[in-house]
Backbone as numpy.savetxt, mean C-alpha at the origin, in Angstrom:
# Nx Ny Nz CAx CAy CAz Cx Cy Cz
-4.58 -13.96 -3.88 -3.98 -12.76 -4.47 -2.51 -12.62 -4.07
-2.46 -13.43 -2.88 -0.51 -13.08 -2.75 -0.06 -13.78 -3.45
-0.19 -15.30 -3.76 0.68 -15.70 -4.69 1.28 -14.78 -6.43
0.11 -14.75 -6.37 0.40 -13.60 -8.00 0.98 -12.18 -8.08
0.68 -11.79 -6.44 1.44 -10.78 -6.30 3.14 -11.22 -5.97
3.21 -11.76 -5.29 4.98 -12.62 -5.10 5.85 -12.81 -6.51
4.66 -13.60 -7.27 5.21 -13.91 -8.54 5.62 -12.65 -9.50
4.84 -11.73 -9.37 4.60 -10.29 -9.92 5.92 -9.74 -9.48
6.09 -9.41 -8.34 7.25 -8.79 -7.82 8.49 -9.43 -8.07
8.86 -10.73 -8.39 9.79 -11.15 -8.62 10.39 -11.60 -10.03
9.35 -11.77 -11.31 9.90 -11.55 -12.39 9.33 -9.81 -12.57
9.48 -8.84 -12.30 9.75 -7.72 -12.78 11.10 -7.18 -11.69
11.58 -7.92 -10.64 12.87 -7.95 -10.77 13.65 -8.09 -12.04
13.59 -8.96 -12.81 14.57 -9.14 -13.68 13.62 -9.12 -15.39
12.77 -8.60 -15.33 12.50 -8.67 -16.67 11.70 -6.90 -16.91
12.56 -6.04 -17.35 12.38 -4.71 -17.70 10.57 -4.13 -17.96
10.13 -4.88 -19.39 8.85 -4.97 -19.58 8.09 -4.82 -18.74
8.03 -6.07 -17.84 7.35 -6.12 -16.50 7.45 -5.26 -15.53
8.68 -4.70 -15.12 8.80 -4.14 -14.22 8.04 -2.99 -14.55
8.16 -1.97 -15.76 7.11 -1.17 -16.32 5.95 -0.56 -16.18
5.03 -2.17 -16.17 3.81 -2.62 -15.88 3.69 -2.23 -14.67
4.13 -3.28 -13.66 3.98 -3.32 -12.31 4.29 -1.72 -11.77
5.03 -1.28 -12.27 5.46 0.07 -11.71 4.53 1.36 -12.24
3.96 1.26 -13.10 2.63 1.96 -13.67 1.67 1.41 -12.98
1.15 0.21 -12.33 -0.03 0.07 -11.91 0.33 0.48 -10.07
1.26 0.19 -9.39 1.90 0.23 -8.14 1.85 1.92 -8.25
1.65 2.90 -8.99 1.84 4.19 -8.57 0.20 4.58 -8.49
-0.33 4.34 -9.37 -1.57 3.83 -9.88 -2.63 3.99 -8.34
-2.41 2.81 -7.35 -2.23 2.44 -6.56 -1.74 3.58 -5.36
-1.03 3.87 -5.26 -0.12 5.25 -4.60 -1.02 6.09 -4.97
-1.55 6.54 -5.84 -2.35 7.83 -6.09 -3.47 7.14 -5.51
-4.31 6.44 -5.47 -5.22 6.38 -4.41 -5.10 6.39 -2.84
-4.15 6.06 -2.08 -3.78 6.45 -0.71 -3.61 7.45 -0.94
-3.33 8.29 -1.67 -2.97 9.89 -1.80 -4.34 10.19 -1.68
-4.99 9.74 -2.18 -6.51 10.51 -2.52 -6.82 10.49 -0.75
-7.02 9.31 -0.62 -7.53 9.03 0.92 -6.81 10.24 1.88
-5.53 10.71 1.45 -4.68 11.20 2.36 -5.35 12.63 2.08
-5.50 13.07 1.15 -6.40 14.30 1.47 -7.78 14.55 1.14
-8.29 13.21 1.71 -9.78 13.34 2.41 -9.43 13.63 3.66
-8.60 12.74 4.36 -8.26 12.86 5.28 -8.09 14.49 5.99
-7.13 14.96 5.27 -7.21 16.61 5.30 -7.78 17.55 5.37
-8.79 17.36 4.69 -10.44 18.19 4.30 -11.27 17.55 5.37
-11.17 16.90 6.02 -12.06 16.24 7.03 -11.43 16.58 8.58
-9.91 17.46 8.48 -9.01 18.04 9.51 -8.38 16.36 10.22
-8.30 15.25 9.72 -7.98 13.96 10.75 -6.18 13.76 10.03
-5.69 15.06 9.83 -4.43 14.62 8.48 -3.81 16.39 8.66
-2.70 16.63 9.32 -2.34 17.97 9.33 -2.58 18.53 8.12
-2.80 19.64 8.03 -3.06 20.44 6.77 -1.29 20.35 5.67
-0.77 20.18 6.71 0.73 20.49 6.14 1.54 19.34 5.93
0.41 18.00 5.98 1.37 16.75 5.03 1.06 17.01 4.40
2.30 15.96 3.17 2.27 16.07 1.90 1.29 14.89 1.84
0.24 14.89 1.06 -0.73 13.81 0.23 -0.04 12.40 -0.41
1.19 12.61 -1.00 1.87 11.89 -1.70 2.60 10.97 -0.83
3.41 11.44 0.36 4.21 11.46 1.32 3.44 9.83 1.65
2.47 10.67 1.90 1.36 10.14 3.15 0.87 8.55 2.51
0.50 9.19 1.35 0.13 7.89 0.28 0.76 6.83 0.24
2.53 7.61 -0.18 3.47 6.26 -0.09 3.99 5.49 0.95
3.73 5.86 2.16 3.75 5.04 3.24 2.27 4.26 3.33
1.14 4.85 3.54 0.30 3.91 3.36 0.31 2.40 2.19
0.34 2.83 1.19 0.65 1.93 -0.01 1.69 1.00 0.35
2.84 1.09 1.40 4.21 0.53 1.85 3.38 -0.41 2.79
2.40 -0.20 3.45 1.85 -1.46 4.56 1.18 -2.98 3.42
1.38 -2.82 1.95 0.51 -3.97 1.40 1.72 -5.15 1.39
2.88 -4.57 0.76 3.67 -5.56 1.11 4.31 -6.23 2.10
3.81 -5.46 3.08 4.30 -5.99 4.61 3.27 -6.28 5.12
2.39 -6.77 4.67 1.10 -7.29 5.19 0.87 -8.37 4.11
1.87 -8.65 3.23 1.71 -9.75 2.26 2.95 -10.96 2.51
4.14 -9.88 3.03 4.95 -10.30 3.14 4.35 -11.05 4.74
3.88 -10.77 5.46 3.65 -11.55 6.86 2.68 -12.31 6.86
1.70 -12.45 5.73 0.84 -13.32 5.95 1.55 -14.41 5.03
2.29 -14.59 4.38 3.28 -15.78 3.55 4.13 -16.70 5.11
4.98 -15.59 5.36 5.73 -16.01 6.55 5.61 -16.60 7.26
3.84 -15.94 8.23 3.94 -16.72 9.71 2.23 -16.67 9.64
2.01 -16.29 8.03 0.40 -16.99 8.36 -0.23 -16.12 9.20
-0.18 -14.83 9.78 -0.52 -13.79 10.02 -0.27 -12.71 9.88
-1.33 -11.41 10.30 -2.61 -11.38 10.78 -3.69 -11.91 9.77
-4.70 -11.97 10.38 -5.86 -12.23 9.63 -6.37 -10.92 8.75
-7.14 -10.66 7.91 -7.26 -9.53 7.13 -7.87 -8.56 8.48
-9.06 -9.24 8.98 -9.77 -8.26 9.93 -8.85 -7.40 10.68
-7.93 -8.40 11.54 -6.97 -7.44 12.17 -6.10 -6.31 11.85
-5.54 -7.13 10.41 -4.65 -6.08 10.07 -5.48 -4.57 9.66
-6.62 -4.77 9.20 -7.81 -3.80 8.58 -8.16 -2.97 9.75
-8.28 -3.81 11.19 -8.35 -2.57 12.44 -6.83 -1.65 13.23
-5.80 -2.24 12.60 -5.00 -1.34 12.93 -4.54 -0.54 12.12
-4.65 -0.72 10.85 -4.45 0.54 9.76 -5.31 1.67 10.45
-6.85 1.27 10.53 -7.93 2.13 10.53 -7.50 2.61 12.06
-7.22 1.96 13.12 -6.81 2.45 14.24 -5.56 3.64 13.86
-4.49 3.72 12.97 -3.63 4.41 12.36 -4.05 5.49 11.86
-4.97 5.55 11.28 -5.11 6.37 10.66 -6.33 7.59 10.61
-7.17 6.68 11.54 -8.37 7.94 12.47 -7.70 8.42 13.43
């Protein structure tokens, strides 16, 4: 899945259409960490007084830096990276 995502991100650099796409499905995307972000809330593990959205778009910000480092240096492994989000975020 990273290769197609790499490829994804880099012709909707330069081709409008695409970028479109990618940017309709990438918010897409964002509204589900949002969702999570106020479960989170209703469950009290998420101040009452973040923003949902806020919250979302930083979560959603760890895929490419977790795509971008497993290209690079070949790490983390999914497991790991999957226990420090979750360590993050309980």
């Amino acid at each position: 899945i990273l290769r197609p995502a790499r490829q994804g991100w880099a012709e909707a650099m330069r081709d409008p259409a695409l970028a479109e796409v990618v940017g309709a499905k990438y918010a897409q995307m964002r509204g589900h960490f949002a969702v999570l972000a106020r479960r989170a809330q209703a469950a009290g593990k998420l101040p009452a007084d973040a923003d949902p959205e806020s919250v979302g778009a930083v979560l959603f910000g760890t895929i490419p830096g977790y795509a971008l480092q497993r290209v690079l240096s070949d790490g983390p492994d999914k497991k790991s990276y999957l226990d420090g989000v979750r360590a993050l975020i309980e």
